[in-house]
Structures are given as structure tokens and as C-alpha cells.
C-alpha positions in Angstrom: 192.4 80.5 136.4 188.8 79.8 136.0 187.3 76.4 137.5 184.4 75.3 134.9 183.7 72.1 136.5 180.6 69.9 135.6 178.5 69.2 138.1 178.0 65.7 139.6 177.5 66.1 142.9 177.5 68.9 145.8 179.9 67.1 147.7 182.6 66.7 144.0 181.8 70.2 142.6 182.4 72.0 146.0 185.8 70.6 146.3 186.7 73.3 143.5 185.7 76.1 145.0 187.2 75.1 148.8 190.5 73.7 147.5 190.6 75.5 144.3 192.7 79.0 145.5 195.5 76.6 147.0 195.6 74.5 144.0 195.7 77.4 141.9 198.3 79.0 143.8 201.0 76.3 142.9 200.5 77.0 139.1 201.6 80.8 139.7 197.4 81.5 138.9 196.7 85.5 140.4 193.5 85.1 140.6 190.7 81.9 140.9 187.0 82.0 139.2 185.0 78.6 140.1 181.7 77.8 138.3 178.6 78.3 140.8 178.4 74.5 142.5 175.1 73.9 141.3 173.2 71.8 138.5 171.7 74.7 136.6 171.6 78.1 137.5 169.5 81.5 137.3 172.6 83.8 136.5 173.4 83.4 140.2 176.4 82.3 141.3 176.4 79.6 144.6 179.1 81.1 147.0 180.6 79.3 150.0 183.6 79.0 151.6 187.7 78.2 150.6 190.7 76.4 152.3 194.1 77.3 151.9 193.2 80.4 149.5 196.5 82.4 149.0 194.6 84.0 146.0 191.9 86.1 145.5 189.0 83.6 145.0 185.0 84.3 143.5 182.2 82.2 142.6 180.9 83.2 138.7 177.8 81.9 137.3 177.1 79.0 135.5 176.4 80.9 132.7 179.1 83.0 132.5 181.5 79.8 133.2 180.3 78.0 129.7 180.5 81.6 128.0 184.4 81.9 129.2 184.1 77.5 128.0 183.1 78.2 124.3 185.1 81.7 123.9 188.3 79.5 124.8 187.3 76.5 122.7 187.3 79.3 119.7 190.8 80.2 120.7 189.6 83.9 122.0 192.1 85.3 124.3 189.9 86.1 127.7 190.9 89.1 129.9 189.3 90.0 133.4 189.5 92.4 135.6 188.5 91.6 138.9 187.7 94.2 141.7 187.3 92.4 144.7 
């Protein structure tokens, strides 16, 4: 599952990325991707910490979040592999 959140504020876009692997879980998601919490980024992805992760959980760049965005809104199949 990826997490492409918008920002609005640390505090709202965090909550993604520290309850996001739990959430995830319940939905039979493998595997969690949350968008950098930040307003704009440098193709750096904002890291932090998760609650309740049951799942493998990473931080991706903002860029790379709206680039997974617009290949899904064109109905392109995405496939990841993550080493972790």
C-alpha cells in the first residue's frame, strides 16, 4: 500500500506514517510506502518513527509518491520490490 497523503500539517501528515503499518495491516497490505511528511521535498524522503507496524514500513519521496499518483490515475499496474 502506498500512503500519498497531501500535506496540511506536520502533526495530520505524520499520523500516516506512525499509524499507517497497523492500518494497513487490517486490509491484508504486505508491505506500507508513506509520502515524505513534508510540504515539498528535495527527492528526500522525511523518515520518523511507526506504531503498531506489523508490516514492513518506509518513507518514499514526495516525488516518487506523485509519480506512483499519476501512473495509477493512467491505470498502470505498479510493481515494487522492496529490500528492506
Amino acid at each position: 500500500m502506498v500512503y500519498n497523503q497531501p500535506w496540511t500539517t506536520y502533526g495530520e501528515s505524520s499520523d500516516y506514517r506512525y499509524y499507517g503499518s497497523g492500518n494497513a495491516s487490517l486490509y491484508g497490505a504486505l508491505a506500507v510506502l508513506v509520502r515524505s511528511a513534508a510540504p515539498f521535498s528535495i527527492y528526500s524522503a522525511h523518515t520518523g518513527n511507526q506504531r503498531g507496524g506489523v508490516i514492513p514500513a518506509a518513507a518514499i519521496t514526495v516525488e516518487d509518491a506523485e509519480m506512483m499518483q499519476r501512473m495509477q490515475d493512467r491505470g498502470q499496474r505498479i510493481n515494487l520490490h522492496l529490500v528492506m
